[in-house]
MIMARKOL-270695 format. One record per residue (C-alpha): x, y, z; residue in three letters. Coordinates in steps of 0.5 Angstrom, whole numbers, plus 500, padded with zeros to 3 digits. Last residue first. Layout:
BEGIN
XYZALA
...
***
This chain:
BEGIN
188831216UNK
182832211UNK
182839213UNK
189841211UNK
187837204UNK
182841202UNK
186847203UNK
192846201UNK
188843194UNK
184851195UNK
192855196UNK
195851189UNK
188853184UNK
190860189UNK
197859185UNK
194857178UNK
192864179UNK
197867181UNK
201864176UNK
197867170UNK
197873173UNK
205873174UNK
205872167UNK
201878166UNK
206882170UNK
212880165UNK
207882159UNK
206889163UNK
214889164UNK
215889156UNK
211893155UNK
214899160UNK
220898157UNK
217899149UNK
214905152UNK
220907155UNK
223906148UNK
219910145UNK
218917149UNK
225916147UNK
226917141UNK
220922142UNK
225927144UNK
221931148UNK
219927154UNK
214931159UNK
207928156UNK
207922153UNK
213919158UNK
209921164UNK
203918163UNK
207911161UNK
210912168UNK
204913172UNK
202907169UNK
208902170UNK
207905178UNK
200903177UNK
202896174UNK
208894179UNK
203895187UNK
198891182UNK
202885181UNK
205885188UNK
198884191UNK
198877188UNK
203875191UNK
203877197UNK
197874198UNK
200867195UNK
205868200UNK
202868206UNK
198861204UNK
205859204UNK
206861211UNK
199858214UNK
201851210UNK
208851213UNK
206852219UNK
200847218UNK
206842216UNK
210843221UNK
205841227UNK
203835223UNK
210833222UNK
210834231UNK
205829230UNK
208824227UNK
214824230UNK
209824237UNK
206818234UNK
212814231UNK
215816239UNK
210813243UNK
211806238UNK
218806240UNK
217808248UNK
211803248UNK
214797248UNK
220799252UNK
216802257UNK
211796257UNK
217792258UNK
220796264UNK
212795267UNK
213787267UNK
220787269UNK
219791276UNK
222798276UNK
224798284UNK
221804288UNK
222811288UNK
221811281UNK
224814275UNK
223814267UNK
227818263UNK
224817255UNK
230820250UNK
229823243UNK
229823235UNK
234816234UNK
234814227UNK
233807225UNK
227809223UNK
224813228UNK
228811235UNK
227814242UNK
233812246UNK
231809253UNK
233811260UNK
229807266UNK
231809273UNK
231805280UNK
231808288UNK
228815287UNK
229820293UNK
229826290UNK
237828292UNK
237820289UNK
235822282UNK
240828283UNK
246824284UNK
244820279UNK
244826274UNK
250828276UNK
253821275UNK
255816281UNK
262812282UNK
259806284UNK
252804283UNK
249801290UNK
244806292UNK
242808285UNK
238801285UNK
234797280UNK
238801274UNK
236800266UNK
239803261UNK
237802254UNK
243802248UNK
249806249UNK
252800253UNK
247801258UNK
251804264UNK
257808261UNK
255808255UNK
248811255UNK
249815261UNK
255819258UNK
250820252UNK
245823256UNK
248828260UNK
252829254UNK
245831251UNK
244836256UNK
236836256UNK
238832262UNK
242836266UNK
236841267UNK
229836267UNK
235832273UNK
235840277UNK
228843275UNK
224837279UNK
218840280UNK
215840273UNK
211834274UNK
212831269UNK
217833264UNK
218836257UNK
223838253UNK
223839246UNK
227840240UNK
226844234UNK
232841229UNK
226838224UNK
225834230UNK
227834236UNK
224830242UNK
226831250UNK
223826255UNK
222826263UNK
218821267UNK
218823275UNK
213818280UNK
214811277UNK
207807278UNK
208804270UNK
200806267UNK
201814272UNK
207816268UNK
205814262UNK
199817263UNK
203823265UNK
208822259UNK
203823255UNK
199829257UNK
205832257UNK
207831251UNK
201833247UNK
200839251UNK
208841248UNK
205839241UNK
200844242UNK
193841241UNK
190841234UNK
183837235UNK
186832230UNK
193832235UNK
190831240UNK
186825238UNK
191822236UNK
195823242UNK
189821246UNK
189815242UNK
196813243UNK
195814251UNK
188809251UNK
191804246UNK
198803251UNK
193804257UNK
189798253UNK
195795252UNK
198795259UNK
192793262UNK
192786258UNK
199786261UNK
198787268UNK
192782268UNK
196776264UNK
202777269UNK
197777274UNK
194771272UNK
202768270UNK
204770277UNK
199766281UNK
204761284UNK
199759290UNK
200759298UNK
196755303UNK
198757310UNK
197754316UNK
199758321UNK
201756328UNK
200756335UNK
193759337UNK
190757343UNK
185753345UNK
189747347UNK
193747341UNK
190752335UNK
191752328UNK
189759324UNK
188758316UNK
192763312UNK
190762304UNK
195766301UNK
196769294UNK
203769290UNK
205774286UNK
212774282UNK
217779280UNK
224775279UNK
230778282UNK
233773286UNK
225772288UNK
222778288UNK
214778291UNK
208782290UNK
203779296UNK
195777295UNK
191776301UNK
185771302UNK
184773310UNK
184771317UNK
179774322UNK
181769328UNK
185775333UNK
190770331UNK
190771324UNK
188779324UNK
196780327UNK
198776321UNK
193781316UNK
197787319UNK
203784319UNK
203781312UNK
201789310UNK
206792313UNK
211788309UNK
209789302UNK
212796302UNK
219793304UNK
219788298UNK
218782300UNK
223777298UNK
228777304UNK
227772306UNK
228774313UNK
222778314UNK
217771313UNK
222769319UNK
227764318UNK
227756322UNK
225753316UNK
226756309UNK
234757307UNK
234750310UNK
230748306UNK
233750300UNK
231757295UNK
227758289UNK
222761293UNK
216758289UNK
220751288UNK
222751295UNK
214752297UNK
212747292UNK
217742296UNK
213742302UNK
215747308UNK
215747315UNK
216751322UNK
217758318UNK
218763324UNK
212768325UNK
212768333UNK
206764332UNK
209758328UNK
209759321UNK
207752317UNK
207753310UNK
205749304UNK
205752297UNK
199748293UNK
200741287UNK
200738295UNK
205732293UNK
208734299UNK
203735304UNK
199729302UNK
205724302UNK
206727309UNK
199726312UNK
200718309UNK
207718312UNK
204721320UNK
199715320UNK
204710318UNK
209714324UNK
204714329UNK
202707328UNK
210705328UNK
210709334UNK
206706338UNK
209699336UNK
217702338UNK
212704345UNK
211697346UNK
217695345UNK
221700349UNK
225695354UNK
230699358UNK
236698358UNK
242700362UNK
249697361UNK
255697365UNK
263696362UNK
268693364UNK
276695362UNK
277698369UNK
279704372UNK
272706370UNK
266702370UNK
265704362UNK
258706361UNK
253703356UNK
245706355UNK
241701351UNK
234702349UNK
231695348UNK
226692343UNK
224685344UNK
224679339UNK
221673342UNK
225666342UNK
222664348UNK
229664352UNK
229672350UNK
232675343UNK
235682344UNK
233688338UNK
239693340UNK
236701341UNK
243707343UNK
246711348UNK
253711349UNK
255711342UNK
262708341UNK
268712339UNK
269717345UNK
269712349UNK
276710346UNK
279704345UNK
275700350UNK
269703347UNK
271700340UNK
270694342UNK
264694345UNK
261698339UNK
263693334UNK
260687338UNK
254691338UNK
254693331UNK
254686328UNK
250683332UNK
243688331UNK
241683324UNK
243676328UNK
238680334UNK
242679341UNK
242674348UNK
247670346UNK
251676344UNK
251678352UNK
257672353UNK
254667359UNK
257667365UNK
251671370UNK
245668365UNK
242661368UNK
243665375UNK
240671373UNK
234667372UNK
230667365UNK
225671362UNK
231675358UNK
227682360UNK
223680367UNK
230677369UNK
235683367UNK
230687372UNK
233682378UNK
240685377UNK
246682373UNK
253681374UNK
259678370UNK
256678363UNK
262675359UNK
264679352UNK
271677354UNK
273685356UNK
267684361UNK
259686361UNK
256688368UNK
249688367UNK
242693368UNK
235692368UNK
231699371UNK
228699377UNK
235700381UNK
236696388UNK
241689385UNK
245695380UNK
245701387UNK
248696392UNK
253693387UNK
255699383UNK
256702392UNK
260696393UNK
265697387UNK
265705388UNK
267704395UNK
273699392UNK
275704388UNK
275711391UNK
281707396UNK
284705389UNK
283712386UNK
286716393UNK
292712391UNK
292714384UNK
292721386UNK
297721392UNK
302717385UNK
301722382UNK
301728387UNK
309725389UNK
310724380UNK
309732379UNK
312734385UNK
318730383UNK
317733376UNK
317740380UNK
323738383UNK
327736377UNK
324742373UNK
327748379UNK
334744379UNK
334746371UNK
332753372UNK
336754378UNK
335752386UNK
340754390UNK
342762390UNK
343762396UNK
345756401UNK
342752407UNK
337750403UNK
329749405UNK
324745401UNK
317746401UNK
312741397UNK
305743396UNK
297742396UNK
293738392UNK
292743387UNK
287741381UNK
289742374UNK
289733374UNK
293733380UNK
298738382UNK
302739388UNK
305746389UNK
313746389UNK
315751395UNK
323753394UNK
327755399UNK
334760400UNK
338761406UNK
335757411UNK
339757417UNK
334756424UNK
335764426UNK
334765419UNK
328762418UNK
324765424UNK
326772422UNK
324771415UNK
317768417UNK
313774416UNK
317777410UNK
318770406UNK
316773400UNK
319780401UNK
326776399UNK
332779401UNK
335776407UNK
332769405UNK
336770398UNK
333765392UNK
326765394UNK
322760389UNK
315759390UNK
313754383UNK
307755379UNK
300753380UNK
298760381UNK
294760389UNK
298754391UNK
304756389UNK
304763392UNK
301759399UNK
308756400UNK
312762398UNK
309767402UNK
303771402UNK
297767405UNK
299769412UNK
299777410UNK
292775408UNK
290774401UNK
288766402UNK
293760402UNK
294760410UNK
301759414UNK
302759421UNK
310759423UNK
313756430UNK
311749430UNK
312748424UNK
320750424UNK
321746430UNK
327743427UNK
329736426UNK
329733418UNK
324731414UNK
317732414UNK
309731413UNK
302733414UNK
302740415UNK
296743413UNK
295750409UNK
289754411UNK
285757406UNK
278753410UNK
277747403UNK
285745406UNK
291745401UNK
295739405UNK
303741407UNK
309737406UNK
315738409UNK
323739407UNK
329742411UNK
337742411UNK
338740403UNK
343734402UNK
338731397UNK
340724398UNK
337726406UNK
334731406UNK
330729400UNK
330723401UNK
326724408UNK
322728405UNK
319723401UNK
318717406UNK
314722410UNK
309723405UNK
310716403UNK
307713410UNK
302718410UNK
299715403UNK
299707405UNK
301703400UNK
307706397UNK
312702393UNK
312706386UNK
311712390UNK
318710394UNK
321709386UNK
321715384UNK
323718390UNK
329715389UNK
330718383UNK
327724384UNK
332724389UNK
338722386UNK
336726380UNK
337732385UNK
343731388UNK
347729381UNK
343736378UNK
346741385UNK
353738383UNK
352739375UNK
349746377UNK
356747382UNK
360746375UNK
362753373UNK
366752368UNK
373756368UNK
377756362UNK
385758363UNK
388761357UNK
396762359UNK
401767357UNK
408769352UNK
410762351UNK
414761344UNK
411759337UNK
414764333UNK
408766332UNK
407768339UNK
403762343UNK
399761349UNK
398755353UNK
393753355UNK
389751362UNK
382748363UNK
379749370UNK
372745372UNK
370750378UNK
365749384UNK
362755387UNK
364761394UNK
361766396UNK
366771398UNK
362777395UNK
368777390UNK
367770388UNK
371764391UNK
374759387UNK
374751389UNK
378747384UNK
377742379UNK
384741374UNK
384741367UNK
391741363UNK
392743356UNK
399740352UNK
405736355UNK
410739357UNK
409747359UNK
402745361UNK
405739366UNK
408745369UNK
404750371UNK
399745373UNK
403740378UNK
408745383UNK
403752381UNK
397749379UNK
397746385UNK
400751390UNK
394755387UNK
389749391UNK
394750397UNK
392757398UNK
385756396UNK
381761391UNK
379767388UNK
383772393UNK
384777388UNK
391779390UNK
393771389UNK
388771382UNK
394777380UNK
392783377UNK
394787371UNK
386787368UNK
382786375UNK
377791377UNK
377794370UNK
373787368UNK
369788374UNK
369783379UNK
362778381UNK
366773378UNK
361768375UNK
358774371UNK
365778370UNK
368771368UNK
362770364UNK
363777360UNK
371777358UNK
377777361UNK
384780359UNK
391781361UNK
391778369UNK
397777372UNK
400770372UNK
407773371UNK
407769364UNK
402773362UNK
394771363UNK
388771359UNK
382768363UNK
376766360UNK
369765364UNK
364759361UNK
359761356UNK
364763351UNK
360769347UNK
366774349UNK
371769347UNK
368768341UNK
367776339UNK
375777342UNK
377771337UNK
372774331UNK
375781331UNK
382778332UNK
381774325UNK
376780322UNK
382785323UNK
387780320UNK
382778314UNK
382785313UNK
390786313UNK
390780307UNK
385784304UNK
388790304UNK
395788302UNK
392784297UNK
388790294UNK
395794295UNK
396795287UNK
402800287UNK
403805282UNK
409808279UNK
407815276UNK
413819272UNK
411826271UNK
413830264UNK
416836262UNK
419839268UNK
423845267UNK
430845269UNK
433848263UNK
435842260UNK
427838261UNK
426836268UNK
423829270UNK
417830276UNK
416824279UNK
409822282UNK
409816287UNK
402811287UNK
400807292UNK
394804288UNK
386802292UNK
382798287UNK
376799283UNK
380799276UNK
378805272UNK
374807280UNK
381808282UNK
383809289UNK
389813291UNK
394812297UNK
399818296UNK
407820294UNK
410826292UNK
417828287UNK
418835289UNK
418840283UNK
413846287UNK
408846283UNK
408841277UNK
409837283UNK
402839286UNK
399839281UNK
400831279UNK
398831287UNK
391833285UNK
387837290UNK
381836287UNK
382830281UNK
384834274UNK
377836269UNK
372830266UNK
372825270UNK
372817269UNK
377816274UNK
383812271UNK
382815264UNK
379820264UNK
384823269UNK
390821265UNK
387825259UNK
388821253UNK
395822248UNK
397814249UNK
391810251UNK
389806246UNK
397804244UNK
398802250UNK
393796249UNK
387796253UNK
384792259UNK
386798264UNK
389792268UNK
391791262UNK
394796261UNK
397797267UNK
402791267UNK
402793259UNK
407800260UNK
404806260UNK
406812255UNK
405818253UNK
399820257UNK
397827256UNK
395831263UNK
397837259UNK
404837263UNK
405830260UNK
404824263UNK
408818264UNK
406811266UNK
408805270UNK
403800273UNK
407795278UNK
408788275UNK
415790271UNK
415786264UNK
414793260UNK
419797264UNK
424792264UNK
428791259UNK
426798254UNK
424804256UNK
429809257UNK
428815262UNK
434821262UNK
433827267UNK
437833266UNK
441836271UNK
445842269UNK
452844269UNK
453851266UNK
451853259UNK
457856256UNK
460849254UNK
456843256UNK
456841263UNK
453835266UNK
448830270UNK
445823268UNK
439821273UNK
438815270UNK
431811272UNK
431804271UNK
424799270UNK
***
């Protein structure tokens, strides 16, 4: 876009500059944001670089507000520089961010001059710098991330400038180094003394030089560290480059490679170690032959094994290497100051003693002077462990700090580890031969038959017994295969089993019964017991011949089958309960009384059924204490099953065992029919009985308050709750009446009907509510509440309907569960209660109705003569103090009149008393 400053002067006016701007060409083809905004913050005009990054057409955004559309604000920016150059007439620039387009712009603010040198408008050229930040980001995050994998180099790096002094390291450097990274920027490797003079001859003559001709060069050198210790070193050297390709410093990469050498010293050891145990035959000569590798392929100063001994002492056994280390020091593996150190520590914990610095360590405190004196700088004690048991330990002695690593550490320990391997199997072989000729003592002295069978199934020994069983000499047997000797119908199995025991014992019984055939063809029955000889794949037989017992138990079994039909077929429960009242046994009737399985059953005690009820409990104990004092007794128990009332009446009969009691027989019978039968034929004649007495009260004209009471106390009394309460309206009186009256707070909350309604459908789904156990509800009601204040386990709530209409409700609760049989003869007797108490509460009505109507046919009748002596007082007066006999006659007339109305009323009077004497009778007939 071109911008023409055009200046001149005109007449009088003078010269003054006035700013021109034309935008034709290139301001619509430019890609920076061009726009021209006028005083009132009124865009003018925009070229379409910038509507488009708007994503609208020009013409859209021609006479909006700049802030609106570029920073979604209704009033300018604060300190906004479109202010600022209206202000003070200078052109401006500033980095802003545009939330329009969501990128940061440079944008210039150019004020344009009107003739008078007033600005009427302010060009905007804007710059989008988001490539410049992105590309400015990657540069950041490159360097960052260059310093970042630097820093996380395991190995230490080096950055140094063409003068070989030092611009930058990172961590590993400080740590391989010991010098601080403060410490050494600006100085040279000369002035830090890390190596050699003719190490650093070489990287200058050979290194330095083939680094600028032929790339990157590696050279292993001998550094030194700041304490003075010195370690073995892989340097790799690089150039470093500008942009411009040109040499401006080295990146030397420095490995620490003294593990690498320590590694190769260790592998040859254990590898020769290795192969020693796999030789040895004798265990002293090993031991020797191990520590004399270690020193000498190992390159250590010292090494000597020691034996855990059962007194807490540890005992030298063998050694490698020349000094009098042994003979001066004492060491034991128990608690004392003796017992404190690197090899007694591995030992006790089963874990490898390192002591890196001698001088340092607390551990080798007692010995440190000793140690020192010879040239140890750092050991190792490594305990010998042999199937978690600790045979003893092997100790080995540097004459370098810091020696033993992590990785060297595993090495040794393997070492170890194989060392007190190959101990053990040497042990194991020695154990084996003496095992060999104690089996052979034992088998040829034992009473029981015994053979040694091979992998081949082969009978490799047998003892004298084995004759007695097989009826043949054990000449004619040793050779055989032991299947010779086995049942057809029992071949299968052995043979299996033997197979399976040289895979895993686990996978064979190790005891079991076989049927074997002797030389005579007889069938005996053998009880085997079969171990494997270890070490070995033979196995070692035991058996004992258990035929005659098999036919004992055979006549017990028989004998035992026909009791067992008895006590399963028994149509009776059957129950063994042991004397500590735990259940021994139980036939199928008893599962199907307590509907429970077996295992449910025996093993439990009576208590733990869980189907006595926590009354009926005393009960069962007394009569079982009475049982074993020999004074059992029929007993009849109320029993719950999954919440099913049963009865069952029990036969206990004491069985005793050398003359003492241990176990009860007990005969059980399912008698909850009669029961049911019995409780239901005494419900009905209550139920008659209640029905009667309300009758008979009301024919004797008891209050209905009395009527109620007394029925709810039966009621009450024929269900064994102990409270009832009920409210009952008709006529629009109602009634509330309780039994007993001592529980003021629920009688209270339930002559509130909402009371009841709430609990109708939240509880009963607004029909009969029944709750077995308050105590597990959920979210409790005012009256539950107060049901439970009053120690009352279970309620009843049932509406009581007349035709189809609801005319009160019952509330029945006990301290108790509310059995089946006592919910159905409350809701068979709440309907038929509320037709007798509707009844009587109409009789009650009509004798009131009956009394006020009698009243009125009294009053009635004395109404007609309060109306005729006045009439007639009236009439007098008219003849004897009225002149006018015009007027006397029409009061007459009046008077006439009236006396005909009264003797109407007569007429009715008397058909009134007809009515009264009808009332009457039929009163009395009810």
């Amino acid at each position: 876009m071109f911008w023409k400053n055009r200046e001149g002067r005109e007449g009088k006016e003078g010269r003054r500059g006035v700013m021109r701007f034309t935008f034709e060409g290139l301001f619509d083809v430019v890609s920076d944001f061009i726009f021209v905004v006028n005083k009132d913050f009124e865009i003018v005009k925009i070229n379409r670089s910038f509507a488009k990054a708007l994503r609208m057409r020009p013409e859209e955004l021609k006479g909006r507000k700049c802030f609106e559309v570029l920073h979604n604000s209704n009033k300018p920016c604060q300190d906004c520089l479109m202010l600022r150059t209206i202000e003070d007439k200078i052109p401006h620039t500033q980095e802003i961010y545009f939330l329009s387009i969501n990128a940061p712009l440079f944008v210039s603010f150019s004020p344009i001059f009107d003739e008078e040198g007033e600005i009427s408008y302010v060009v905007h050229i804007a710059k989008d710098l988001s490539e410049i930040r992105r590309v400015e980001k990657e540069r950041d995050r490159a360097l960052r991330r260059a310093t970042e994998i630097i820093e996380a180099m395991a190995d230490a790096v080096v950055i140094l400038d063409l003068n070989g002094k030092i611009q930058q390291v990172n961590r590993e450097f400080e740590r391989h180094s010991g010098w601080k990274r403060d410490e050494v920027i600006g100085k040279t490797v000369e002035e830090l003394r890390m190596m050699f003079d003719e190490e650093r001859q070489k990287i200058i003559n050979e290194i330095m030089p083939g680094l600028m001709k032929h790339g990157p060069q590696n050279v292993r050198l001998t550094l030194t560290r700041k304490d003075g210790t010195k370690f073995s070193a892989l340097i790799s050297f690089s150039l470093l480059e500008d942009v411009d390709s040109k040499p401006i410093g080295v990146i030397s990469v420095v490995r620490d490679i003294s593990k690498i050498d320590r590694m190769e010293r260790a592998l040859r050891v254990l590898s020769k170690a290795n192969y020693a145990i796999a030789q040895a035959e004798d265990e002293r000569e090993l031991l020797n032959t191990i520590c004399k590798i270690v020193v000498g392929d190992g390159g250590y100063i010292f090494a000597w094994i020691g034996y855990a001994e059962k007194d807490k002492t540890v005992r030298p056994v063998a050694r490698g290497g020349v000094n009098d280390y042994l003979d001066i020091i004492k060491i034991t593996w128990d608690e004392s100051e003796a017992g404190r150190g690197p090899t007694s520590t591995a030992i006790r914990t089963k874990r490898p003693a390192v002591v890196r610095d001698i001088t340092l360590d607390p551990l080798i405190e007692p010995w440190r002077e000793e140690a020192l004196t010879i040239g140890y700088a750092s050991s190792i004690a490594l305990p010998l462990i042999y199937q978690d048991e600790v045979l003893g330990a092997l100790n080995i002695y540097s004459d370098k700090k810091y020696a033993f690593d992590e990785e060297e550490v595993r090495l040794l320990r393997e070492l170890a580890d194989n060392l007190a391997y190959g101990i053990a199997v040497m042990r194991e072989r020695r154990e084996k031969k003496s095992v060999e000729e104690l089996y052979k003592t034992v088998i040829e002295n034992t009473g029981t038959a015994m053979i040694v069978v091979d992998e081949d199934m082969r009978i490799v020994l047998a003892n004298n017994e084995v004759e007695r069983i097989y009826e043949t000499s054990k000449e004619k047997i040793i050779g055989r295969s032991f299947t010779d000797f086995i049942a057809k119908d029992d071949l299968d199995k052995v043979v299996e089993y033997h197979k399976l025991r040289r895979f895993d014992v686990g996978l064979a019984p190790k005891s079991y019964e076989v049927k074997v055939v002797d030389v005579n063809g007889n069938i005996k029955h053998i009880l085997s017991v079969v171990t494997m000889i270890p070490g070995t794949k033979q196995s070692i037989v035991s058996a004992i011949d258990v035929s005659e017992l098999r036919k004992a138990e055979r006549r017990a079994k028989e004998s035992e089958e026909r009791y067992k039909a008895i006590f399963e077929e028994s149509p009776l429960a059957i129950m063994v309960v042991g004397v500590d009242m735990k259940i021994i046994e139980c036939n199928n009737t008893t599962l199907k009384v307590f509907e429970r399985r077996r295992e449910e059953i025996v093993g439990k005690k009576w208590s733990e059924l869980g189907i006595f009820e926590e009354a009926e409990l005393p009960i069962i104990m007394k009569q079982f204490y009475k049982g074993l004092r020999g004074k059992s007794e029929i007993i009849e128990i109320n029993i719950n099953v999954w919440g099913k009332e049963k009865w069952i009446r029990i036969v206990p009969v004491l069985l005793k065992k050398d003359g003492k009691p241990f176990a009860f027989l007990n005969m059980i019978e399912d008698v909850t029919s009669e029961k049911i039968s019995e409780k239901r034929l005494k419900g009905m004649l209550e139920h008659i009985r209640l029905l009667l007495m309300i009758d008979k009260g009301i024919i004797a004209g008891e209050s209905l308050d009395k009527i109620l009471k007394d029925s709810l106390k039966i009621l009450r009394e024929m269900t064994g709750c102990e409270f009832a309460c009920m409210t009952l309206s008709v006529g629009g009186i109602i009634d509330m009446i309780a039994d007993p009256e001592t529980f003021k707070s629920i009688t209270t909350l339930f002559s509130d009907r909402k009371n009841i309604e709430i609990l109708k459908i939240a509880r009963g789904k607004g029909e009969v509510v029944r709750v077995e156990s308050i105590l597990e509800l959920e979210n409790l009601f005012e009256i539950e509440v107060e049901l439970l204040k009053a120690r009352m386990k279970s309620y009843i709530l049932i509406p009581l309907m007349m035709r189809g209409e609801e005319i009160g409700s019952l509330l029945m609760a006990s301290k108790t569960r509310i059995s089946d049989l006592n919910f159905g003869l409350i809701r068979e007797t709440a309907n038929q209660l509320a037709i007798a108490l509707h009844e009587a509460t109409l009789y009650e009505l009509k004798r009131k109705a009956y009394e006020q109507i009698e009243q009125n046919i009294e009053q009635f009748a004395i109404l007609a003569d309060h109306i005729r002596n006045p009439l007639a007082v009236i009439l007098a007066l008219a003849e004897l103090e009225v002149e006018n006999k015009e007027t006397v006659e029409k009061i007459i007339e009046q008077v006439e009149r009236i006396d005909e109305v009264i003797k109407k009323l007569d007429e009715g009077w008397l058909e009134s008393e007809e009515i009264r004497e009808f009332l009457k009778t039929s009163k009395q007939s009810h």
